[in-house]
C-alpha positions as CSV (number, residue, x, y, z in Angstrom):
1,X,94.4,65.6,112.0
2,X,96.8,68.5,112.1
3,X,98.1,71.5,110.3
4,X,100.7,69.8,107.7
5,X,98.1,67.1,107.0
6,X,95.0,69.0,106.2
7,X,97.0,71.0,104.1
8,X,98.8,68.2,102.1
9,X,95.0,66.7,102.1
10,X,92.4,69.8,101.2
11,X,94.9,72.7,100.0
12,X,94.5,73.1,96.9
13,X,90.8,72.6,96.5
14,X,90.7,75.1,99.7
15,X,92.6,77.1,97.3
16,X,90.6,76.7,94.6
17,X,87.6,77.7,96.6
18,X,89.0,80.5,98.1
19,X,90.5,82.1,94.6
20,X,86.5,81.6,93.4
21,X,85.8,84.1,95.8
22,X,87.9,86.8,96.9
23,X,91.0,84.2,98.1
24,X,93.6,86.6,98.9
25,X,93.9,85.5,102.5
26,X,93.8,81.8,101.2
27,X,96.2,82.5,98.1
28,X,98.8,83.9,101.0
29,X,98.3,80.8,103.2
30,X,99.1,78.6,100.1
31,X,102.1,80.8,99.2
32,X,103.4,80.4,103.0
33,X,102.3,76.6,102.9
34,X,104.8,75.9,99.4
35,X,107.4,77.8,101.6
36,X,107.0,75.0,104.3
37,X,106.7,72.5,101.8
38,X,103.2,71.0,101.9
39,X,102.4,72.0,98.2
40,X,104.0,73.5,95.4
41,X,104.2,76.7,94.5
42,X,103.8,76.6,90.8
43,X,100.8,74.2,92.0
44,X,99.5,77.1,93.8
45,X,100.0,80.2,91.2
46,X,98.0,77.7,88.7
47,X,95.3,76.7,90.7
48,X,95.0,80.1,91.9
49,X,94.9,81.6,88.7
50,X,92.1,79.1,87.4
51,X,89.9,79.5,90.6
52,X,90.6,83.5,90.7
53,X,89.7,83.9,86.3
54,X,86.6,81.3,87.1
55,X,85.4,83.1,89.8
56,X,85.2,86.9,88.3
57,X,83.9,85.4,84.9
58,X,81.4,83.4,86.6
59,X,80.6,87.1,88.3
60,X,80.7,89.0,85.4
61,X,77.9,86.5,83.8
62,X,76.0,86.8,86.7
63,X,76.1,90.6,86.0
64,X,75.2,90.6,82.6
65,X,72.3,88.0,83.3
66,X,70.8,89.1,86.7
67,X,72.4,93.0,87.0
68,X,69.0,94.6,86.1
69,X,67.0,92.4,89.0
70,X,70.0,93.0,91.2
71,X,69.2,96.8,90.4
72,X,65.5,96.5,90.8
73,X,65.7,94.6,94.2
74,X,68.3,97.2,95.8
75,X,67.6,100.5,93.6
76,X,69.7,102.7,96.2
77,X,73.0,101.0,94.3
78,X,71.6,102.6,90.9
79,X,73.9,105.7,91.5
80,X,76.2,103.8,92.6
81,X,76.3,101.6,89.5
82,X,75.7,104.4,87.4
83,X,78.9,106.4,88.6
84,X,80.9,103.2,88.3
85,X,79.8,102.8,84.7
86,X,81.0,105.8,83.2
87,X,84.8,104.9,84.8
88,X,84.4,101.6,83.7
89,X,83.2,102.7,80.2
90,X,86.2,104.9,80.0
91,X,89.1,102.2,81.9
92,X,87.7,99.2,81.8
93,X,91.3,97.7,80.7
94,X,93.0,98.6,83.6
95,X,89.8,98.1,85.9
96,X,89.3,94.4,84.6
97,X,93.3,94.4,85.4
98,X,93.5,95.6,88.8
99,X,89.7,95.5,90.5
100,X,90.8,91.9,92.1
101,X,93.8,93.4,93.9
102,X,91.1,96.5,95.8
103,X,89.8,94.1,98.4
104,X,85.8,94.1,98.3
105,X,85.7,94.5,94.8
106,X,86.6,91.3,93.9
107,X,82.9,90.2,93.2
108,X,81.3,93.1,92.9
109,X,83.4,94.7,90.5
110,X,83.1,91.8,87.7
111,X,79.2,91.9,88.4
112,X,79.4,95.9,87.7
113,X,81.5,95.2,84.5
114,X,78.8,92.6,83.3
115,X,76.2,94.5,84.2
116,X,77.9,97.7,81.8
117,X,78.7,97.5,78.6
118,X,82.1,95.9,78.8
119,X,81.9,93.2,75.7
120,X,82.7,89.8,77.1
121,X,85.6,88.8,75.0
122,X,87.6,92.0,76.6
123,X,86.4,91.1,79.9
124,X,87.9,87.7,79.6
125,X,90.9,88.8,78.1
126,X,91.9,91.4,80.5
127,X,90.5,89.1,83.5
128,X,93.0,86.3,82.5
129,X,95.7,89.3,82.5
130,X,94.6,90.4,86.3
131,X,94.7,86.7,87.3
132,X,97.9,85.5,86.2
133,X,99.4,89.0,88.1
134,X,96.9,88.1,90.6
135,X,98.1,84.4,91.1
136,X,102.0,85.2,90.8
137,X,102.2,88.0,92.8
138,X,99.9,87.3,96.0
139,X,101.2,83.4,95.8
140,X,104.7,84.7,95.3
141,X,104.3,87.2,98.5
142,X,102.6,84.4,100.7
143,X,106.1,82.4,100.0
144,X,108.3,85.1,100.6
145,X,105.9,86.1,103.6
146,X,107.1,82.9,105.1
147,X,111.1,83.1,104.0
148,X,110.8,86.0,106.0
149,X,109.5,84.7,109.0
150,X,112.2,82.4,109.1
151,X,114.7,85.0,110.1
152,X,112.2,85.9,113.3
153,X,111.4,82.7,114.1
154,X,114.6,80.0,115.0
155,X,112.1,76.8,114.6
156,X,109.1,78.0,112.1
157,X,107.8,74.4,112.2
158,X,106.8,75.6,115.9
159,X,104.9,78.7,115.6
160,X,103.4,78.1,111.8
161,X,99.8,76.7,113.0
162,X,99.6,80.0,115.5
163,X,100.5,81.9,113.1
164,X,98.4,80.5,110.1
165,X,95.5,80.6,112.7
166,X,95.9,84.4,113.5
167,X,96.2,84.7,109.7
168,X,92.9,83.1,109.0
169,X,91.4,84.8,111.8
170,X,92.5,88.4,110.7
171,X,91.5,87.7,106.8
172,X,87.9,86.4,108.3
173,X,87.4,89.2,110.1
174,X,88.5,92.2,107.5
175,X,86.0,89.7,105.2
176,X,83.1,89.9,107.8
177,X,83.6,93.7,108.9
178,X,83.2,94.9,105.0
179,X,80.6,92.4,104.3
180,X,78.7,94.0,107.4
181,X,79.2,97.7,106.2
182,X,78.2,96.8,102.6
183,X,74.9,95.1,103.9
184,X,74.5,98.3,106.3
185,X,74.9,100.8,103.7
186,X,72.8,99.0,101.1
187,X,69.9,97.7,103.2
């Protein structure tokens, strides 16, 4: 099976999956995959924006249910969480907004959030504002990512599984480097 079929096959669940978690390497993949037409790109923004609002709610719940064992099992974040409190306390709006665009945050953030004392109808209704910028914006870029490397490539048809390989590889890897130094510091 290659590239083009996989894609037109698993996609959009892939993308779905990915925007649950932090899916901004897979979010650009499916922006770059509308440009080469295997799937479409308001397709994308949607799915993305249901996976991406799912995911952080699912997080934020997950917080507010499970934050004081999280706490109690790993009590060196307590200053950690108690300095991230007071800004949340004091811009949660525009932290709710923007924490899924600060890579590593994505989950963590929405835990922190649900864990504070952020009420949950303005955590939803800020989330669903940071997803829909989310979803447009990083879908939008992944499609212009590849319009643009049509003028350095002659045949992009050629070069897009080497490049959506080096892609994946690069977005594992910043994934597993930060999810090594926050284990490190926190263990």
């Amino acid at each position: 099976m290659n590239y083009s079929s996989l894609i037109e096959h698993y996609g959009y669940f892939a993308l779905f999956v990915g925007a649950l978690l932090e899916g901004e390497t897979v979010l650009v993949l499916a922006g770059f995959s509308a440009f080469q037409g295997y799937l479409e790109l308001h397709w994308v923004i949607l799915i993305a924006l249901v996976g991406g609002f799912l995911g952080d709610q699912i997080y934020f719940w997950l917080g507010r249910k499970h934050g004081s064992w999280v706490l109690s099992e790993f009590p060196r974040l307590l200053p950690v969480f108690r300095r991230a409190d007071l800004l949340i306390e004091r811009y949660h709006e525009l932290l709710i907004v923007g924490i899924r665009f600060l890579y590593g945050f994505r989950t963590v953030g929405p835990m922190a959030m649900g864990m504070g004392s952020v009420l949950a109808w303005r955590f939803m209704l800020f989330n669903f504002i940071g997803a829909v910028i989310w979803a447009a914006g990083i879908g939008s870029a992944g499609y212009l990512f590849g319009n643009a490397l049509t003028l350095i490539f002659n045949d992009l048809k050629k070069a897009e599984e080497v490049l959506l390989a080096a892609m994946l590889l690069l977005g594992f890897a910043v994934w597993a480097w930060r999810r090594y130094r926050f284990k490190r510091k926190f263990k």
